[in-house]
Each structure stands twice: as structure tokens, then as C-alpha cells.
KEKE-3310 file (N, C-alpha, C; in steps of 0.2 Angstrom, whole numbers, plus 5000, padded with zeros to 4 digits):
npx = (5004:5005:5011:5005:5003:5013:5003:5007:4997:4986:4968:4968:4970:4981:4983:4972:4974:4985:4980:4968:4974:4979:4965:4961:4970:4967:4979:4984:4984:4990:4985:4993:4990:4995:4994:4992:4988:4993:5005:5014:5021:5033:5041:5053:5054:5046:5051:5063:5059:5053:5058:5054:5044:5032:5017:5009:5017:5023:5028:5035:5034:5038:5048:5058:5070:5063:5065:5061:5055:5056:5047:5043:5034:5019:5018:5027:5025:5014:5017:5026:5019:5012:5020:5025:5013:5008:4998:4987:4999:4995:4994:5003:5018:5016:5008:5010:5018:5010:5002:5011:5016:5003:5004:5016:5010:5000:5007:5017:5006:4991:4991:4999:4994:4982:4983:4988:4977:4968:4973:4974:4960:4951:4960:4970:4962:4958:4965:4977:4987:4970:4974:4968:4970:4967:4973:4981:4972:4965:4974:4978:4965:4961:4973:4969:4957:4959:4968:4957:4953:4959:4961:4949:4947:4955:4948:4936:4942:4944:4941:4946:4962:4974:4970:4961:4958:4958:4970:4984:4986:4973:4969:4979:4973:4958:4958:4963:4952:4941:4937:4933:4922:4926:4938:4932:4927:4920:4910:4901:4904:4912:4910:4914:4925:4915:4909:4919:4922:4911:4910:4920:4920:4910:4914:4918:4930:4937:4928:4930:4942:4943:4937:4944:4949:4941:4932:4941:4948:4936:4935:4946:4947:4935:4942:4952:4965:4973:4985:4988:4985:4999:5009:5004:5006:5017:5019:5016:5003:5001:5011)
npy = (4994:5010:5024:5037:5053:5069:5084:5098:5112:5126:5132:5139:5147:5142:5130:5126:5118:5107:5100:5096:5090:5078:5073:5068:5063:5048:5048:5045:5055:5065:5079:5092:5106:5120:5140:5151:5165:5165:5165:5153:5147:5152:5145:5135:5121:5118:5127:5120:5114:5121:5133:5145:5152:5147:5140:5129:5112:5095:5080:5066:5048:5040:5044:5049:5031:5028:5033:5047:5063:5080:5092:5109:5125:5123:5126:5114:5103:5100:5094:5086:5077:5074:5067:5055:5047:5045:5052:5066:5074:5076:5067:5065:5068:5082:5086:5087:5097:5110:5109:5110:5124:5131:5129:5138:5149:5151:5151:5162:5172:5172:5168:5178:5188:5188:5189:5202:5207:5203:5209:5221:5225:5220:5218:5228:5241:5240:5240:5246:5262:5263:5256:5262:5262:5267:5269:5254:5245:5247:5244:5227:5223:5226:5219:5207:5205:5204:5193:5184:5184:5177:5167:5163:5163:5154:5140:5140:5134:5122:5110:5110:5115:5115:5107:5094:5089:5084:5090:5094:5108:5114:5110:5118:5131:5134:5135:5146:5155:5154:5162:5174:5182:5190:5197:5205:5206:5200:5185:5190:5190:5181:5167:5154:5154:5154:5140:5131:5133:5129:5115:5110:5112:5105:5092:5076:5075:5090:5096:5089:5091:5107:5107:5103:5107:5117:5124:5129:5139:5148:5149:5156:5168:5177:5179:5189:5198:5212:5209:5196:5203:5212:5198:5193:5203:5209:5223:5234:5240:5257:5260)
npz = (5000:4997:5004:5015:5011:5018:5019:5020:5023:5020:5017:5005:4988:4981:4991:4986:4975:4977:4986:4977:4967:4973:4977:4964:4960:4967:4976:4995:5009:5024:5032:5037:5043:5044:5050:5043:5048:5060:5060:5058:5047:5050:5058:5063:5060:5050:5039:5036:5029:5019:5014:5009:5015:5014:5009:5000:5005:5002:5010:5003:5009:5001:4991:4974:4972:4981:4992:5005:5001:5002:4996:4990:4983:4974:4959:4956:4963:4958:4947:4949:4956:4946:4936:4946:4946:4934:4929:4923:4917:4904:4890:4877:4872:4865:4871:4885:4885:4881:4895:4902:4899:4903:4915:4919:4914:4924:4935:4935:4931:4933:4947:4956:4950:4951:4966:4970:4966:4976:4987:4988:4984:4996:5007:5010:5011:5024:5034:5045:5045:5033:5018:5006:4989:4975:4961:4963:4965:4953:4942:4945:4946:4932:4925:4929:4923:4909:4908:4912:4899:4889:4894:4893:4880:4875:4880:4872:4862:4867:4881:4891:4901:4894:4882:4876:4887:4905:4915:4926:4926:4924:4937:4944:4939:4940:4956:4958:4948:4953:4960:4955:4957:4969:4965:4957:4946:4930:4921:4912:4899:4894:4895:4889:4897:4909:4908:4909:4923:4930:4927:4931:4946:4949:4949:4959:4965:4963:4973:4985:4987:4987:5001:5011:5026:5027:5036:5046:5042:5039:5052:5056:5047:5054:5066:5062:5063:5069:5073:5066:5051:5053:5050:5040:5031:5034:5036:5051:5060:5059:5055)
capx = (5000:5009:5013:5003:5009:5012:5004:5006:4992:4981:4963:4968:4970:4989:4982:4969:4977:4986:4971:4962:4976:4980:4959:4959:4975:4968:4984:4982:4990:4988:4983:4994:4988:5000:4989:4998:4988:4996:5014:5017:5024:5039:5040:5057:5053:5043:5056:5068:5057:5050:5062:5053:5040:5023:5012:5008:5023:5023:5034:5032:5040:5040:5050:5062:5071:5060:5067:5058:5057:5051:5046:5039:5030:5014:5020:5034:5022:5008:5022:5031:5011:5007:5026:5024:5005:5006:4993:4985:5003:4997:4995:5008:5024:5013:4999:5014:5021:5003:5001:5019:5015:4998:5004:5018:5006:4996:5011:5019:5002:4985:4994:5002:4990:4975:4986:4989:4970:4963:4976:4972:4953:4950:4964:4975:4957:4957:4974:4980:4979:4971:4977:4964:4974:4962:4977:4982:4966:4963:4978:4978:4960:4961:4975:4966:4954:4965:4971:4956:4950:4965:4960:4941:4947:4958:4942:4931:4944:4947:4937:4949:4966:4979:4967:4952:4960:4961:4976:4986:4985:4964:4970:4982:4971:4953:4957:4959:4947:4933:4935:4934:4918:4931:4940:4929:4927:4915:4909:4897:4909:4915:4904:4920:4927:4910:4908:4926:4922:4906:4913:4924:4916:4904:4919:4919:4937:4937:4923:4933:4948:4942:4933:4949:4951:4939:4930:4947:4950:4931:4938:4953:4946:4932:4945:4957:4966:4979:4991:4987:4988:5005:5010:5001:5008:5024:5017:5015:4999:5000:5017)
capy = (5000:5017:5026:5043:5057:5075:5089:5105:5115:5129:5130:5146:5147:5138:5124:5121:5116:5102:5096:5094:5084:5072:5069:5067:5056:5043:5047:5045:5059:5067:5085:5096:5111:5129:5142:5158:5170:5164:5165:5143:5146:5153:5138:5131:5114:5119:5130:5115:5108:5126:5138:5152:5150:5146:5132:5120:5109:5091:5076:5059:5046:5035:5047:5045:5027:5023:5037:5051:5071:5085:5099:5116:5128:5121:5120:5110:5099:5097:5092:5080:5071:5070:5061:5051:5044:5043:5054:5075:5078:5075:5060:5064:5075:5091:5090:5088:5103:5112:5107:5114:5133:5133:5131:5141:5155:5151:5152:5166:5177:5172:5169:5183:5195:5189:5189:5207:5210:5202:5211:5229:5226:5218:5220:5233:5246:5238:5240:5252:5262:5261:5259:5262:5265:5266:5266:5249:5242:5246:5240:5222:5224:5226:5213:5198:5204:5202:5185:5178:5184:5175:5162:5160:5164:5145:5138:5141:5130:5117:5108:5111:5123:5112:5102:5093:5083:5087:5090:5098:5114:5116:5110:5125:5139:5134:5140:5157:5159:5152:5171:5181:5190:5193:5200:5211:5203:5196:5182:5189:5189:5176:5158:5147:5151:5151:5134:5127:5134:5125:5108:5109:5111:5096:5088:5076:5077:5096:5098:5085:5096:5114:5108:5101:5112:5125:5128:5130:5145:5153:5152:5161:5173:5179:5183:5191:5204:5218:5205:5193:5206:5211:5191:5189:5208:5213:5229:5235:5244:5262:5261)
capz = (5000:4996:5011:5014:5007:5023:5015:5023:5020:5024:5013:5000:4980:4982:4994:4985:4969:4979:4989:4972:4964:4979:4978:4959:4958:4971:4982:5001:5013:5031:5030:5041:5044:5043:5049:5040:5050:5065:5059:5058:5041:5050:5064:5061:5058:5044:5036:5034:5022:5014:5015:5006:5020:5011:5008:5001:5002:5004:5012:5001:5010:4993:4983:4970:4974:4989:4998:5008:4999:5000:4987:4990:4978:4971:4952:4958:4967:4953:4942:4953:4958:4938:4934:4951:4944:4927:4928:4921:4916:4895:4885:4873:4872:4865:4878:4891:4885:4882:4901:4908:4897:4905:4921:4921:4915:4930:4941:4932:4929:4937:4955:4956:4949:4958:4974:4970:4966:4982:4993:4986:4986:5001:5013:5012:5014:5032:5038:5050:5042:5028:5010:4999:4981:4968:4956:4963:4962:4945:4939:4947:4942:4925:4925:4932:4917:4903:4910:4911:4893:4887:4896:4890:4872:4873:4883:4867:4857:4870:4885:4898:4899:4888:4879:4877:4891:4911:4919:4931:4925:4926:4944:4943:4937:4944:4962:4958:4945:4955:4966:4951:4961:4972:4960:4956:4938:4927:4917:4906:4890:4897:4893:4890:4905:4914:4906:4913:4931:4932:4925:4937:4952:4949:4949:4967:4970:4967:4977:4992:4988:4990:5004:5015:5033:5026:5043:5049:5037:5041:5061:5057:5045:5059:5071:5057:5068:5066:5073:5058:5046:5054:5050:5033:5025:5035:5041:5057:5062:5062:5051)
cpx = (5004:5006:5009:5005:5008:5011:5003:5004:4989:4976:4966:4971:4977:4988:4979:4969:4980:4982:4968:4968:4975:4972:4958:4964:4973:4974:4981:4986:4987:4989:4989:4995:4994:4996:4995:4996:4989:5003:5017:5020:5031:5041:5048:5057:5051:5047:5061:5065:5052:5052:5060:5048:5034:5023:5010:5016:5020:5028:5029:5037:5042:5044:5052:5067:5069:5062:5062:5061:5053:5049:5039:5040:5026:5015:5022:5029:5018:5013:5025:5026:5012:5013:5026:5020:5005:4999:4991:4991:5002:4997:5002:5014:5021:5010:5006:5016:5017:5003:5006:5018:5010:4998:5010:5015:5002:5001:5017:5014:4997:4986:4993:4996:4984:4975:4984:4980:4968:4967:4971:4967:4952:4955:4967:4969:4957:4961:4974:4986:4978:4972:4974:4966:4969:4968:4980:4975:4964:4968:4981:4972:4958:4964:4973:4960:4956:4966:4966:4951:4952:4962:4952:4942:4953:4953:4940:4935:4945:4942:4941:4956:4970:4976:4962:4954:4961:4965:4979:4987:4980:4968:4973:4978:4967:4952:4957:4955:4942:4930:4935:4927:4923:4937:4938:4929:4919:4912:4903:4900:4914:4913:4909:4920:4920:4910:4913:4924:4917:4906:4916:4922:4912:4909:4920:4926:4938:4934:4929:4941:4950:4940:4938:4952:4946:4933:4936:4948:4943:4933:4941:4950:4940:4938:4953:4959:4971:4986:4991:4989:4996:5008:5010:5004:5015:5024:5014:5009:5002:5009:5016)
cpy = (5006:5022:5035:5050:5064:5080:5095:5110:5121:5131:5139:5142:5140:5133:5122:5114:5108:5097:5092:5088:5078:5069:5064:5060:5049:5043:5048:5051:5062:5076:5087:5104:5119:5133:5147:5163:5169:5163:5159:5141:5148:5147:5136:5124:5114:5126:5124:5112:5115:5132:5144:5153:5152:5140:5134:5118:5102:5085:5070:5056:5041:5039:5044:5038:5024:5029:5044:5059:5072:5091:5103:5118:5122:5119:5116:5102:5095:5092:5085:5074:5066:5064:5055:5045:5041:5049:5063:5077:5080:5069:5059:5069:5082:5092:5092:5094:5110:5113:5112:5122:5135:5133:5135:5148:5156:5156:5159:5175:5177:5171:5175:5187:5195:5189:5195:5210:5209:5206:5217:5231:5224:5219:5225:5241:5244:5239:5247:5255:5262:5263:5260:5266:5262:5263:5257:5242:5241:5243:5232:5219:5221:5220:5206:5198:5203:5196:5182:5177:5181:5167:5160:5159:5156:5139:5137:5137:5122:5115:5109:5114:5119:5109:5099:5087:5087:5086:5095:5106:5116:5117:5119:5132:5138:5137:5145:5159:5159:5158:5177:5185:5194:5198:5206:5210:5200:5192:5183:5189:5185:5168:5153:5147:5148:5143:5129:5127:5131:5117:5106:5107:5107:5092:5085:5080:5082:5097:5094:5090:5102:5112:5106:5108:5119:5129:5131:5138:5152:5154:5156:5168:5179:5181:5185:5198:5206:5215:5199:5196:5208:5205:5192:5196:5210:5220:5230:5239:5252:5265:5263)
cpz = (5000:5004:5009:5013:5013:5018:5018:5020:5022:5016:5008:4994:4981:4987:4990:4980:4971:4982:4982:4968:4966:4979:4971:4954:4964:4979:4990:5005:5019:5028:5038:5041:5045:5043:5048:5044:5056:5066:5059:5051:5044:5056:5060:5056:5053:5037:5035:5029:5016:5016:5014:5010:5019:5009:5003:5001:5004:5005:5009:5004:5005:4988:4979:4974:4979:4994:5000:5002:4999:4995:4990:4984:4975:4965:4951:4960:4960:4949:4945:4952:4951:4937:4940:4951:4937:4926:4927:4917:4907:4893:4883:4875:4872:4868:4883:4890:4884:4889:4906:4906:4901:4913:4924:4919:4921:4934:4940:4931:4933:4945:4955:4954:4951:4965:4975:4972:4972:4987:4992:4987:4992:5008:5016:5013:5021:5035:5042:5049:5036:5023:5005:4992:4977:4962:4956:4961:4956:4941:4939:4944:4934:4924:4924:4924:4910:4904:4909:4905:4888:4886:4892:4881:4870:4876:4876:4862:4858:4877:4890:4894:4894:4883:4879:4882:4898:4913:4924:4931:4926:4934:4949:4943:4941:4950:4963:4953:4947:4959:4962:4953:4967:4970:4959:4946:4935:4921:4910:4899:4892:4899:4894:4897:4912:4914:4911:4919:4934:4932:4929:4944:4953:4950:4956:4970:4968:4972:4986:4993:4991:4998:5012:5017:5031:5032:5047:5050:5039:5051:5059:5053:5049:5062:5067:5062:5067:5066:5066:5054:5047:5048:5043:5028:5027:5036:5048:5056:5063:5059:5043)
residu = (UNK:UNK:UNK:UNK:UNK:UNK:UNK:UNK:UNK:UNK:UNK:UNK:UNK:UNK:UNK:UNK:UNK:UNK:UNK:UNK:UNK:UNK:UNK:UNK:UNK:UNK:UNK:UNK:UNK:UNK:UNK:UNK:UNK:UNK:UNK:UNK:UNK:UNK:UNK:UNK:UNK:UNK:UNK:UNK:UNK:UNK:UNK:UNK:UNK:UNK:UNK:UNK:UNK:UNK:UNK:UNK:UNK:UNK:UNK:UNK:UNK:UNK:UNK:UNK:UNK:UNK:UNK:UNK:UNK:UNK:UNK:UNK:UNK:UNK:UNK:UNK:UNK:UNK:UNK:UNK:UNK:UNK:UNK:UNK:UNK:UNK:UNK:UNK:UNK:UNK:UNK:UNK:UNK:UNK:UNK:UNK:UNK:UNK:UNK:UNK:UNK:UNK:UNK:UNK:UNK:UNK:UNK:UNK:UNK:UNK:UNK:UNK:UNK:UNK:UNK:UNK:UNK:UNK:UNK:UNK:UNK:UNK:UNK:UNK:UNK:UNK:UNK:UNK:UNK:UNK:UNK:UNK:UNK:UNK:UNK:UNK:UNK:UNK:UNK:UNK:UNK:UNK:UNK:UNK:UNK:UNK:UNK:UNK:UNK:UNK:UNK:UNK:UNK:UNK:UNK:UNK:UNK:UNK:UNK:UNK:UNK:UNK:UNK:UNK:UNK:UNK:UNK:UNK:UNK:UNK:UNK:UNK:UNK:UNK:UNK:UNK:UNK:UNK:UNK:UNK:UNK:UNK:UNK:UNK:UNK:UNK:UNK:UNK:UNK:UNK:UNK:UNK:UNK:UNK:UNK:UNK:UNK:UNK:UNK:UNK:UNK:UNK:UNK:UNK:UNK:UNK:UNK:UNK:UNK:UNK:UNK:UNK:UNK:UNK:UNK:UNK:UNK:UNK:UNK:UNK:UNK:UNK:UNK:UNK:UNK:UNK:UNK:UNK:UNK:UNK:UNK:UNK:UNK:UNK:UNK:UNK:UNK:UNK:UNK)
# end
């Protein structure tokens, strides 16, 4: 029986990506929890296996040769699963290669600039005190809208993002497109993509994947406090 795989986790866009794999490849693994906004990303112990001090990472004791590793960053991860499975990486050479474009535009464009978007809108008005930048908002804004226009307009040639085949890249995009009201976006010139986003989510093991520690995350988000944001932005209150 393959040995469970350690995935240090906390439920956001970048967890869930690996949650949804690990449901969808069958792999077995223990969920361990990394609450960010209580600063356990920087916890020694868990720096020795994610230096850059974010999650997800995961500890396979079956790696390559039998032997134990770990791997931080998400694309890193998805990638390692799909080679480790047989499985999402691409049928052939060109999906595989299809597959690695689409995720490194994930992890190159739609991270990044829906990270930016959500902070802008949502948090940095809150802060102590607060940042309400229009200029930033509209720029992050518009951004995430362009990407995912991008995005719908390869939708409309294809059932999912590399091809007419699922892979680790859907897994990749999905969790941040599924917050484009969050964004402050919208799908009405946007059918492909609604179509993908909806296809998905009917999907068990996304459904089982977003859904791993997400009471956890509504605890933490109720009691979000100055010292959180501290933690989660690197700003002091009142600095």
C-alpha cells in the first residue's frame, strides 16, 4: 500500500490546487495544517522543508528510489504528483508541453496578479491604516481581466486549459478563478470560461479538495486581527 503522502496545508488558492490533485489522483495523505495567519509558516521545523515560507509543500516518504522528499512551491508539486502517477501531466509530448505553458502562465500570471488583486481590494482598505489605492486596484483589476479573457478565448477551442483533456494545469488555474467575484470581475463575455468553472466544480474530487480544513479558514478569518495582518503583510499597524 503506498505510504501517505504529509501535505502542509492551509485551505487558500495555492492549497487548494494540491488538495484537488491528491483527491483526483487517488493518492492517500495526512493533512497538516500551517495556519499563516498565526505566523506557523515561519516555525522552524517547517522551514527546513519550505524555506521560502509558504504552503503548500509536501513530504512523500516514497519518493524517487524509495526514499523520503520534499518539494515546495505548488507548480513544483503538481508536476512531481502528475510524473509520480502517470497521471494529468498529458497524454503525449505536446499536451505535456501544452500542460507545463499553462501552468507556468498560472504560476507566472494568474497567482500573482489575483494575489495582488485580492490584497488591494480587500485588505490593504482595512489595515492600520488604511490603503485604499484606487490606482492599485485598477491595475491588478484590470490585469486579472485580461488574463482571464485570454483564458476563455483557449476555453472556446478546448474543454479544459491544455486540451480537450484534464490536467494539472485546470487544477492549477481553477482555484483562483473560482474568486473572480472577488476580483471584482466578470463572466458575462466570458461563457467558455464560465463553462470550465462550472465543469469543474461538479467535479467530486474538486469539490473533496476545496473543501479540506475549510471551517478552519472561516475560524481564522472571523477573528482576522491587526496582529494577523501584521503576520500575513509585514506591516505594522499604524506604520
Amino acid at each position: 500500500m503506498t505510504s501517505a503522502i504529509d501535505l502542509y496545508y492551509w485551505p487558500t488558492p495555492n492549497g487548494w490546487k494540491v488538495s484537488i490533485a491528491l483527491e483526483e489522483m487517488g493518492l492517500p495523505y495526512a493533512v497538516k495544517l500551517v495556519n499563516i495567519g498565526a505566523g506557523e509558516q515561519f516555525e522552524p521545523d517547517f522551514l527546513a522543508i519550505a524555506p521560502n515560507n509558504r504552503m503548500p509543500t509536501i513530504v512523500d516518504p516514497d519518493g524517487p528510489d524509495g526514499a523520503p522528499i520534499s518539494i515546495f512551491e505548488s507548480g513544483a508539486i503538481l508536476q512531481y504528483l502528475a510524473r509520480k502517477t502517470g497521471q494529468f501531466g498529458g497524454p503525449t509530448e505536446r499536451d505535456r508541453i501544452a500542460v507545463d505553458q499553462w501552468l507556468m502562465w498560472q504560476m507566472g500570471g494568474v497567482g500573482p496578479m489575483a494575489g495582488q488583486c485580492h490584497h488591494f481590494i480587500s485588505y490593504a482598505p482595512n489595515m492600520d491604516p488604511p490603503q485604499d489605492l484606487p490606482y492599485a486596484k485598477d491595475r491588478y483589476r484590470r490585469e486579472v481581466g485580461r488574463l482571464y479573457g485570454v483564458l476563455d478565448k483557449q476555453l472556446s477551442r478546448h474543454s479544459h486549459v491544455a486540451g480537450d483533456f484534464l490536467s494539472i494545469a485546470d487544477m492549477a488555474i481553477w482555484p483562483w478563478a473560482i474568486l473572480w467575484e472577488r476580483q471584482e470581475q466578470t463572466l458575462d463575455d466570458k461563457p467558455n470560461l464560465k463553462r470550465w468553472l462550472d465543469e469543474l466544480a461538479a467535479r467530486p474530487a474538486f469539490e473533496r479538495g476545496k473543501a479540506v480544513a475549510a471551517e478552519s479558514r472561516r475560524q481564522s478569518d472571523a477573528r482576522m486581527d491587526r496582529k494577523a495582518q501584521e503576520v500575513l503583510f509585514g506591516v505594522k499597524a499604524g506604520s
